[in-house]
Steps between C-alpha positions, in 0.01 A plus 500: 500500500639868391600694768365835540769667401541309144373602207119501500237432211221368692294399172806322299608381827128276565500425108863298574322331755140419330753319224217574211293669274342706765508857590562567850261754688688626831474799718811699459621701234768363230700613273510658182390840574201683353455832353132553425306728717475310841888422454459166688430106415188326600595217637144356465528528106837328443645585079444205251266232368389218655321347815569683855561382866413706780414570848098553678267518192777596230628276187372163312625340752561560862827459726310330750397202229905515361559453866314229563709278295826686586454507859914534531463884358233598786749690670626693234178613380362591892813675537353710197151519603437304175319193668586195768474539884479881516552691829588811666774499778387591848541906539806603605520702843732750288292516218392871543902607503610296216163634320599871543847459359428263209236787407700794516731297266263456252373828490739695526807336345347161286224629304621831395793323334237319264335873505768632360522276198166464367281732729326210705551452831265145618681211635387105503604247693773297420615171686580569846447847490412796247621722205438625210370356150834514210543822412734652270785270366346201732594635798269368804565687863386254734510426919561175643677314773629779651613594140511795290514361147566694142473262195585602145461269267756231537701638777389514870590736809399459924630641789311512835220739619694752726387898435266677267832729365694151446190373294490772277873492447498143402237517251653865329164672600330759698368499838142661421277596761183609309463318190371126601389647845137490647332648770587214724856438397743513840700817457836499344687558820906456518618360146791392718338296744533138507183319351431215738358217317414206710549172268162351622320827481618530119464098436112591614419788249596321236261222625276773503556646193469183301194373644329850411583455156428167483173561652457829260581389193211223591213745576659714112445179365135464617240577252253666784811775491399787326790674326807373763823661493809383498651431846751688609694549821498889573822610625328831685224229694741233528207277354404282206170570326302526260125726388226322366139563441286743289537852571221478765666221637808549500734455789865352609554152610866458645719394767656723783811312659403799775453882595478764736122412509476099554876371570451172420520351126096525385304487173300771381245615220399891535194629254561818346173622435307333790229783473404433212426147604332562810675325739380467840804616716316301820544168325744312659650321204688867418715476786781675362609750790635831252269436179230346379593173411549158634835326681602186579832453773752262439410446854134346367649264244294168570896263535392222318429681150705583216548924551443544134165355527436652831597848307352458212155376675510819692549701171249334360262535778524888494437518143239324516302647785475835258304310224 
């Protein structure tokens, strides 16, 4: 198994292991880059001819089914959220410290560097961690392991998380404080400080990261979704996501690994017009405490149940208490 810090084409990588005519579906972004107008690749809609595998409702054929008779590959594809015995880590008592750092990073030092190329700034998540789509002359920034990684095309760089200045040094970038940022982004604070990045802590967002986009991409694929985005992880919320629904209807459905308002890792889905659909604020099933919306905490998670289905049933659930 590739190391983290090896080159990484998560698509070409999964095709080498199917050993056929298939087209591998995954969850993380792969290489070459694209130039059209969302500058990105959907992983969901993999380039070529032919039959597709893919996680949760995606593909001719699933990876649960390719599983089943390749049981020896179920931990390589749970490690990628792609099927197998899926499950989230138990939260980490320094979670909320390792959270803080690993999102000033990204705002403020990984996503303006793919900014600066191609004026984009959303991240995915990528094994272990996050980063950005290819960009540019295939370069992919990405976070895992305690690692800051920059690949370009066939050569690879790492060096450990220490300071926001160091970061932005490594990668030949900027240290940008507004352009990724959102309301509730942490502050900058010292450039020069250590960033203290507990290995659990980190091991758990990724966890966290790739079951939301596991469990995302599953509710896009659902034909009840009316006009789904893409998902992205937001570098300014620190949270993947995605919009669906008619303009009525619309809302975000995503995945906060925690914030000032709820600490612990929770699910969300906020409505953005809920006047027009006369919701009744009193009913308990909006029990979000700062919008109107719905959450689920980690904390909630029934423990015997894949988290991509519990996330994606809770998605789901919202959605479908507006019809």
């Amino acid at each position: 198994m590739p190391s983290f810090s090896e080159i990484n084409n998560p698509r070409a990588e999964a095709e080498a292991l199917l050993g056929s005519d298939l087209r591998a579906i995954v969850l993380e972004p792969s290489p070459p880059a694209v130039t059209d107008d969302f500058f990105a690749d959907d992983p969901a809609n993999p380039p070529g001819d032919g039959p597709t595998i893919g996680p949760d409702g995606r593909g001719d054929q699933s990876w649960a089914s390719w599983l089943d008779a390749n049981p020896t590959h179920a931990e390589w594809a749970a490690s990628r959220w792609l099927g197998g015995p899926r499950r989230l880590p138990s939260v980490p008592s320094d979670l909320t410290r390792t959270r803080i750092d690993l999102h000033r990073l990204a705002a403020y030092v990984v996503a303006p560097v793919r900014h600066a190329a191609n004026g984009k700034f959303g991240l995915r998540y990528t094994h272990g961690g996050f980063g950005t789509p290819f960009f540019g002359d295939d370069r992919q920034v990405r976070v895992a392991d305690g690692l800051l990684i920059d690949q370009r095309g066939d050569s690879i760089r790492s060096t450990a998380i220490t300071t926001l200045a160091a970061a932005a040094e490594f990668l030949e970038g900027d240290i940008d404080p507004s352009t990724a940022a959102e309301s509730d982004s942490p502050a900058l604070g010292d450039t020069e400080a250590p960033l203290l990045v507990d290995s659990a802590s980190a091991k758990f967002l990724g966890a966290w990261y790739g079951m939301a986009f596991a469990a995302l991409e599953a509710v896009r694929a659902d034909a009840t979704s009316v006009d789904p985005s893409r998902p992205q992880l937001w570098p300014g919320h620190f949270d993947p996501a995605i919009e669906l629904g008619d303009e009525d209807h619309r809302g975000s459905y995503g995945a906060s690994p925690g914030d000032d308002s709820i600490d612990e890792p929770y699910l969300y889905a906020s409505l953005w017009w809920p006047d027009r659909l006369d919701v009744d604020a009193t009913d308990p099933f909006w029990n979000a405490p700062s919008f109107t919306g719905a959450i689920l905490r980690v904390s909630d998670f029934p423990t015997d149940t894949d988290p991509v289905d519990v996330a994606a049933n809770f998605w789901r659930s919202v959605r479908d208490h507006l019809d």
